[in-house]
C-alpha positions as CSV (number, residue, x, y, z in Angstrom):
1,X,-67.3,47.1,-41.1
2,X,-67.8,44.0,-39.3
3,X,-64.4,41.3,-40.1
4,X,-65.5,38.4,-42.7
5,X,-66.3,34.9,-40.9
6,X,-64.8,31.8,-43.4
7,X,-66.9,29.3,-43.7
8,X,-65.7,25.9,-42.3
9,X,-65.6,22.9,-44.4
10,X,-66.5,20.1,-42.0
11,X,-66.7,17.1,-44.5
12,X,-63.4,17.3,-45.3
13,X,-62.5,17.5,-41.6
14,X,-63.9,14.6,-41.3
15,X,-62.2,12.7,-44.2
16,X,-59.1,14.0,-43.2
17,X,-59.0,12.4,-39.7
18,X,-60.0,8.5,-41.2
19,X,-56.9,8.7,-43.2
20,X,-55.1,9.5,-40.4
21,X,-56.5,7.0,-38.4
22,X,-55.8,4.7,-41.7
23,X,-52.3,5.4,-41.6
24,X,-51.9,5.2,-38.0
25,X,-53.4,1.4,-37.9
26,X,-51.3,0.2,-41.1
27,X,-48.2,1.5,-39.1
28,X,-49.6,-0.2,-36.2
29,X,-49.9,-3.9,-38.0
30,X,-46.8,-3.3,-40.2
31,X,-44.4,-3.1,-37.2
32,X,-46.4,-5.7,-35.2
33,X,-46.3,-8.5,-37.7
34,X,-42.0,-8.0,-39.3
35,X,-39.3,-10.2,-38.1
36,X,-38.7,-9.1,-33.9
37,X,-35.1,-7.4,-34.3
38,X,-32.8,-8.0,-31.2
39,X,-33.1,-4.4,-28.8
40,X,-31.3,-3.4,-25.9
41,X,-32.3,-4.7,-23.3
42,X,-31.7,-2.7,-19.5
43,X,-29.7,-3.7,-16.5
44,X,-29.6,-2.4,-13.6
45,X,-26.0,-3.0,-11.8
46,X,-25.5,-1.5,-8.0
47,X,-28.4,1.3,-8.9
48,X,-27.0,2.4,-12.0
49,X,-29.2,1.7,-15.5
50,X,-27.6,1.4,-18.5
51,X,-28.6,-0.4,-21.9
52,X,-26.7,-3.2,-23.1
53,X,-27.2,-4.9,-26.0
54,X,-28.0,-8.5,-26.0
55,X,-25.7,-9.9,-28.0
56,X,-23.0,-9.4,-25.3
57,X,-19.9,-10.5,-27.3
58,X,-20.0,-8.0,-30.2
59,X,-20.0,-4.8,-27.6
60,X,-16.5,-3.3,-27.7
61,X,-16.8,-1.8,-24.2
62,X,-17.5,-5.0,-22.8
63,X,-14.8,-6.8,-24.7
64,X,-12.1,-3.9,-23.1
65,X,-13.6,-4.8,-19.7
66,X,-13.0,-8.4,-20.5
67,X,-9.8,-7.9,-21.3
68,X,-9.2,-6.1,-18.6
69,X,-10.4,-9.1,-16.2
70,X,-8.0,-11.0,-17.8
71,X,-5.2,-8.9,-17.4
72,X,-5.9,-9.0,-13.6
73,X,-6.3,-12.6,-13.0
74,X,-3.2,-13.2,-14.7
75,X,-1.4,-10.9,-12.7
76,X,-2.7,-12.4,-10.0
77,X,-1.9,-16.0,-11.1
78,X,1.8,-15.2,-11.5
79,X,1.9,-13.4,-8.1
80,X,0.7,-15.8,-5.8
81,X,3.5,-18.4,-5.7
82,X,5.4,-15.8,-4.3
83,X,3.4,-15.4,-1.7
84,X,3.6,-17.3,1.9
85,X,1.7,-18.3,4.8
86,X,3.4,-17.8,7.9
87,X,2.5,-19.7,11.3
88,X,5.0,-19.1,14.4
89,X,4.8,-20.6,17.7
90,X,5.8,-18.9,21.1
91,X,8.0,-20.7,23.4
92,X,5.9,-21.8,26.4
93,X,6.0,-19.7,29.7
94,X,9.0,-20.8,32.1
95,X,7.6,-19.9,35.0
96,X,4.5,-22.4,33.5
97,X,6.8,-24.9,32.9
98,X,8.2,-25.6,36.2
99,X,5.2,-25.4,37.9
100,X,3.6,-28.2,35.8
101,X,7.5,-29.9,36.8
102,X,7.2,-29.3,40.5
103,X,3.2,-30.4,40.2
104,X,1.9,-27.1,41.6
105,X,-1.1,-26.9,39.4
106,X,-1.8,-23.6,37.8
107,X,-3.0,-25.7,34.4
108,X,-1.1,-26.8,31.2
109,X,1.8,-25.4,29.5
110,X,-0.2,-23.6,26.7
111,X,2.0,-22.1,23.6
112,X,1.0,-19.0,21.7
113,X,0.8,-18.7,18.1
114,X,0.3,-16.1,15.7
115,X,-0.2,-16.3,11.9
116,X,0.9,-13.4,8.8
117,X,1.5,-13.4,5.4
118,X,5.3,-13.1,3.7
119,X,6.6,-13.1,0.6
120,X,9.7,-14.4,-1.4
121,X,12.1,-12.2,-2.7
122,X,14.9,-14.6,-3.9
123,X,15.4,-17.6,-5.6
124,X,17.7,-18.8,-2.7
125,X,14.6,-18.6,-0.1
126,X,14.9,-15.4,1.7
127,X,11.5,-14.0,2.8
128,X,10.1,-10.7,3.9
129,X,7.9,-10.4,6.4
130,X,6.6,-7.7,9.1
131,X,9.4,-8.0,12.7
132,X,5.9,-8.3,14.6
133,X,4.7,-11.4,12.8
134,X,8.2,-13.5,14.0
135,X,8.8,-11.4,17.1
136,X,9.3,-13.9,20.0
137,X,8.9,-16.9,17.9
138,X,10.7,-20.5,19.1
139,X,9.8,-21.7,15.6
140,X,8.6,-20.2,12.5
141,X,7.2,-22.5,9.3
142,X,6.0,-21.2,6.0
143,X,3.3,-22.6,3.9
144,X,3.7,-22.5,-0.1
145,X,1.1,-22.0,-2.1
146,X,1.8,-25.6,-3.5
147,X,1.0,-26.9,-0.2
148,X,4.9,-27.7,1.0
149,X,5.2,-26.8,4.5
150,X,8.7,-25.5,5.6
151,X,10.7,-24.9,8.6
152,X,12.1,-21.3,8.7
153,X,15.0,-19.9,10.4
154,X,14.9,-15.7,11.0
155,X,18.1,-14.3,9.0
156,X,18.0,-10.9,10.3
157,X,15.5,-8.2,12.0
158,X,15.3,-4.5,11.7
159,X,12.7,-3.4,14.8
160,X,13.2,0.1,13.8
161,X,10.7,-0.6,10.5
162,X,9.0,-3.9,11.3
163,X,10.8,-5.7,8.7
164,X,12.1,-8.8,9.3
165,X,13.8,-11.8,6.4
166,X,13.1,-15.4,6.6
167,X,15.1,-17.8,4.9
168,X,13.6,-21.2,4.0
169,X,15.6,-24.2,1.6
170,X,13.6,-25.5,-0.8
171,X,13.8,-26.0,-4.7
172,X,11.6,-24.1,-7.4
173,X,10.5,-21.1,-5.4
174,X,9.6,-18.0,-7.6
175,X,10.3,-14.4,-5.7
176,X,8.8,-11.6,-6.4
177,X,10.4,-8.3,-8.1
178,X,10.3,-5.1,-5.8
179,X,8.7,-1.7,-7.0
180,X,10.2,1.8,-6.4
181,X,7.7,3.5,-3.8
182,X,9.2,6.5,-4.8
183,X,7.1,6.7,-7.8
184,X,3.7,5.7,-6.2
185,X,1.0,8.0,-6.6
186,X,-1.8,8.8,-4.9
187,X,-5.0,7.2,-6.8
188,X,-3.4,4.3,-8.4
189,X,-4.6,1.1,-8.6
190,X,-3.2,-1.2,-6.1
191,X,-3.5,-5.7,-4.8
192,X,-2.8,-7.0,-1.4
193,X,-2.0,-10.8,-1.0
194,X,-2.2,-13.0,1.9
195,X,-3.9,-15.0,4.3
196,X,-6.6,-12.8,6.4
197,X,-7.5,-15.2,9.3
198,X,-5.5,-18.3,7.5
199,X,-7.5,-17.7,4.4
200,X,-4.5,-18.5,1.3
201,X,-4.0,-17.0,-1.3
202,X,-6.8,-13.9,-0.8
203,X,-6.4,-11.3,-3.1
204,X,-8.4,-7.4,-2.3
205,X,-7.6,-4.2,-4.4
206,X,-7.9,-1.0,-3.9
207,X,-6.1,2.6,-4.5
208,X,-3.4,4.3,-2.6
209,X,-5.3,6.7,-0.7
210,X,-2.6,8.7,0.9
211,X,1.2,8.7,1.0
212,X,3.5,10.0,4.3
213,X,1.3,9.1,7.0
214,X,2.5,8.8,10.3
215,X,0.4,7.1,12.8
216,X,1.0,4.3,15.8
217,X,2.7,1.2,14.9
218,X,6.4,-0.7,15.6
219,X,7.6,0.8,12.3
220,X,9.0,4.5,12.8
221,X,9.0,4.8,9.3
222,X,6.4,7.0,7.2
223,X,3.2,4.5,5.4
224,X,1.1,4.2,2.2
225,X,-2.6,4.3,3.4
226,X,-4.6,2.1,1.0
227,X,-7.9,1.4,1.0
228,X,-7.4,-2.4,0.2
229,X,-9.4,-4.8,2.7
230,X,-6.3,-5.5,5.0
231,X,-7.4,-8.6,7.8
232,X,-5.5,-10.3,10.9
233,X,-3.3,-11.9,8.6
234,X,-2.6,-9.8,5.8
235,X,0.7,-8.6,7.9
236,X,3.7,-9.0,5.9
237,X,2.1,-9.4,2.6
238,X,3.0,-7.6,-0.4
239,X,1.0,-4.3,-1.5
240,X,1.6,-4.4,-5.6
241,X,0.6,-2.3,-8.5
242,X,-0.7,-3.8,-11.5
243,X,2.7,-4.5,-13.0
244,X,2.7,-7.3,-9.9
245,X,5.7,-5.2,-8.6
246,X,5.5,-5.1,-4.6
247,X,5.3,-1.0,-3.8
248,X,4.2,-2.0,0.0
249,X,4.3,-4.3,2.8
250,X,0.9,-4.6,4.4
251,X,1.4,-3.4,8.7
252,X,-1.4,-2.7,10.1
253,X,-5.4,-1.4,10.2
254,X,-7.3,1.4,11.7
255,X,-10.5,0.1,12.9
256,X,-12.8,0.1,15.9
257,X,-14.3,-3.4,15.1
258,X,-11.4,-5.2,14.8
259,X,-11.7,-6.0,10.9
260,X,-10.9,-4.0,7.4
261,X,-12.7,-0.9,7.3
262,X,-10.7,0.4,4.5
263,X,-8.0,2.1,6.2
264,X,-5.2,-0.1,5.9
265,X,-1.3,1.1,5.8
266,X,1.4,-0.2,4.3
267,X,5.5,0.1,4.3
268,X,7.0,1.5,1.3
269,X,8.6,-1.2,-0.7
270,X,11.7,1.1,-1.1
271,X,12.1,0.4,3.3
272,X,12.5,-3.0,3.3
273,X,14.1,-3.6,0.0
274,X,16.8,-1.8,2.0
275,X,16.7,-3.8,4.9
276,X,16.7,-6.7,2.8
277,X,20.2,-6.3,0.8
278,X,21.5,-5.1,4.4
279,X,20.6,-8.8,5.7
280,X,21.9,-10.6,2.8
281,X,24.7,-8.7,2.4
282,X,25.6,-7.6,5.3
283,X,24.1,-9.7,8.4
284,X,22.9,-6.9,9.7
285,X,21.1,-3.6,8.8
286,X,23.1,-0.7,8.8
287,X,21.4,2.7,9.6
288,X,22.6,5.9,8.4
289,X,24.3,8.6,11.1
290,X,23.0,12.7,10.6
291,X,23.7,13.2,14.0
292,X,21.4,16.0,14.5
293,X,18.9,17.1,17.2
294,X,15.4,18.8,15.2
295,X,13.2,21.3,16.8
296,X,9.8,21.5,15.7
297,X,9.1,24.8,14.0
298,X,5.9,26.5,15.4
299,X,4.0,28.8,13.4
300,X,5.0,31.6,16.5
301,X,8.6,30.6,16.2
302,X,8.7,31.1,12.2
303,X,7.5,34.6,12.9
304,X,10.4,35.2,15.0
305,X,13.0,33.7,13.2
306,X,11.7,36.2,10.1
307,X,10.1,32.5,8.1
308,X,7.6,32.4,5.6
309,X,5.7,29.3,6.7
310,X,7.1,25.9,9.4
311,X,8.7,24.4,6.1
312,X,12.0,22.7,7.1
313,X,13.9,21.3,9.9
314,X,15.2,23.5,12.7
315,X,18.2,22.5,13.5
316,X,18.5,22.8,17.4
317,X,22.1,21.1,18.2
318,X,24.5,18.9,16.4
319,X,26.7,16.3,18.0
320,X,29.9,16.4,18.7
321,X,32.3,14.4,16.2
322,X,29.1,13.6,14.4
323,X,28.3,14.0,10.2
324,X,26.5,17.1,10.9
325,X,29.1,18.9,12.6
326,X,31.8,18.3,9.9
327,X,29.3,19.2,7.4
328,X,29.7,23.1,8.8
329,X,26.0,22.8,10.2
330,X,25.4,25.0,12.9
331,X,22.2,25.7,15.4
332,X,19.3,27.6,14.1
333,X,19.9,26.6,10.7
334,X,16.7,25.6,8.2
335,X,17.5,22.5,6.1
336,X,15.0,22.9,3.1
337,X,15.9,20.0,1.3
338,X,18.0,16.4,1.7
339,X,19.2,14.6,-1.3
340,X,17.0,16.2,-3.5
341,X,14.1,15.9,-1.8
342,X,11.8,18.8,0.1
343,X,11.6,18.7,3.9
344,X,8.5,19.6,5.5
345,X,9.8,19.4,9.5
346,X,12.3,16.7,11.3
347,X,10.4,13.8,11.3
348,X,10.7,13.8,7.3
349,X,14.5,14.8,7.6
350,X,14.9,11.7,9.8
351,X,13.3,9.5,7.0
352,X,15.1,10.9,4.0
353,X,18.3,10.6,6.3
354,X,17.8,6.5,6.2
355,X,17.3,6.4,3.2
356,X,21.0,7.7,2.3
357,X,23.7,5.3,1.8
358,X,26.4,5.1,4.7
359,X,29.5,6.2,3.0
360,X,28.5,8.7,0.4
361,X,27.9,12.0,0.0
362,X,24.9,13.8,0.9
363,X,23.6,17.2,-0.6
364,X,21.4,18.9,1.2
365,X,20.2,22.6,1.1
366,X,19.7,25.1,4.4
367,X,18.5,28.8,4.9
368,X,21.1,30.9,7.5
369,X,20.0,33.9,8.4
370,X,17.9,34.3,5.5
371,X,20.2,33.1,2.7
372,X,20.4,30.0,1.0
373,X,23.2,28.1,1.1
374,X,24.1,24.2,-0.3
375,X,26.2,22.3,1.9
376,X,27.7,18.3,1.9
377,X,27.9,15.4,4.3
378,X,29.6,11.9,4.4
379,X,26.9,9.6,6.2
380,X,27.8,7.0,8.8
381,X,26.7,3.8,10.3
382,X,24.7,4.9,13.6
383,X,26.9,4.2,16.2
384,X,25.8,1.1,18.8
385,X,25.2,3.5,21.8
């Protein structure tokens, strides 16, 4: 039996399609001749699109931006009047100088200058700066960022972590409040101020892109690496979070074209707030006494001293009469910890050791042939020799 063919009904077909084709071109003239209704329009910003809508001011994303911009340039308004130029001039050869007496010809008497960044800390006119920006200096003047230009006498100098203190007299100075660098963390949002290549008043940001490095500088102490455009210039300036709290004091750059390539370093804030109060209080700065000698802990050595990994500071000697020694410390012990804090090796044990307050007590933790055990020390000043 052969399968039924329906018959098609092409009329109806047809009729079908010129209502469509109605319908379609009423659509067609409805939409093109209504009132034009406002439609987001696209921008492109740094190769990203997006859709924004025209009428800017009514978006609450944009309005949270804005107020974020304002947040920042407020912060920034309020931090730079602490914030100082510093110009310092060389005193002239000697050798130079009596030539040019004697008329022997060799040329003029030239004198060096240098220029960095500072910033006040007190109402009285104290001013931190990096040791390297003053070091050798006959005369030192700081610029305000009210344009008053003022002679500046060095109050004190700590070589050890490239932090020197300035002290200027002048009325209607606004200092700056130091963060604890303690707390920074990795991936937060951070400003340097100062003058890159006598530019005032320059303000980068960036993000704390590592904490504990050690690298080649004057300081011996551990740095913040930021990513913050850091200049010729920028040496001395505060690092600050977005509280305007300085957690850093710009150093130094690693760069092979002499300019910012976004690997910048900066002092902890907690460093030369220390050296700081030593100054003001004390005249001088006063470093704390272990008086231990490390030895670095080799992956082979750990083996053979029964470890689990090179965590810790070997302790390869202590000095006679010294903190350590009347502490009960005694060679080939591990110290895990110092004041609370982990140590990974000596370097960091020397660094948490500065950071301890001569006179005090001290808790640190060791491992002795395999067992744990807490001990105590009173620090001292470092003796002069």
């Amino acid at each position: 039996m052969r399968p039924y063919k329906r018959r098609g009904n092409l009329p109806g077909f047809l009729f079908f399609l010129l209502l469509l084709c109605l319908a379609v071109g009423a659509l067609f003239f409805w939409q093109l001749m209504r009132p034009q209704i406002s439609t987001p329009s696209t921008v492109v910003v740094q190769g990203i699109k997006s859709s924004l809508p025209l009428d800017l001011t009514t978006n609450a994303s944009l309005r949270s931006l804005e107020n974020i911009d304002s947040e920042f340039t407020t912060l920034v308004e309020r931090v730079i009047p602490s914030v100082v130029s510093i110009t310092t001039t060389a005193a002239p050869d000697r050798e130079a100088l009596v030539r040019q007496f004697f008329g022997l010809g060799g040329g003029g008497v030239t004198q060096a200058s240098k220029m960095g960044s500072g910033m006040i800390v007190s109402p009285q006119g104290h001013i931190v700066t990096n040791w390297h920006v003053v070091n050798g200096a006959s005369e030192v003047s700081v610029q305000l960022s009210d344009g008053r230009t003022l002679p500046a006498r060095v109050a004190g100098v700590d070589r050890r972590s490239d932090i020197a203190v300035l002290k200027v007299d002048a009325e209607g100075l606004i200092p700056i409040a130091f963060g604890d660098s303690e707390h920074v963390r990795v991936g937060q949002m951070v400003f340097a101020v100062g003058n890159p290549f006598g530019l005032q008043e320059t303000v980068t940001q960036g993000i704390i892109s590592a904490k504990g490095r050690r690298t080649a500088s004057e300081a011996a102490n551990e740095f913040f690496q930021t990513s913050t455009t850091i200049n010729p210039g920028n040496s001395g300036g505060p690092l600050i979070d977005i509280h305007g709290r300085v957690i850093g004091i710009n150093n130094f750059i690693l760069s092979r074209s002499g300019g910012s390539e976004g690997i910048g370093f900066a002092i902890p804030s907690n460093v030369a707030r220390r050296v700081y109060e030593d100054i003001v209080q004390r005249g001088r700065v006063i470093h704390p006494w272990f008086g231990m000698v490390w030895q670095p802990l080799t992956p082979t050595l750990a083996r053979q001293l029964g470890l689990p990994d090179t965590q810790g500071a070997l302790v390869a000697a202590t000095l006679a009469n010294s903190p350590a020694e009347r502490s009960g410390l005694q060679r080939g012990d591990l110290i895990l910890s110092f004041n609370g804090h982990s140590i990974r090796d000596g370097m960091d044990l020397r660094n948490r050791v500065a950071e301890a307050e001569v006179g005090t007590p001290a808790k640190f933790s060791i491992l002795r042939d395999g067992k744990p055990l807490d001990l105590s020390v009173v620090m001292e000043e470092e003796p002069a020799n």
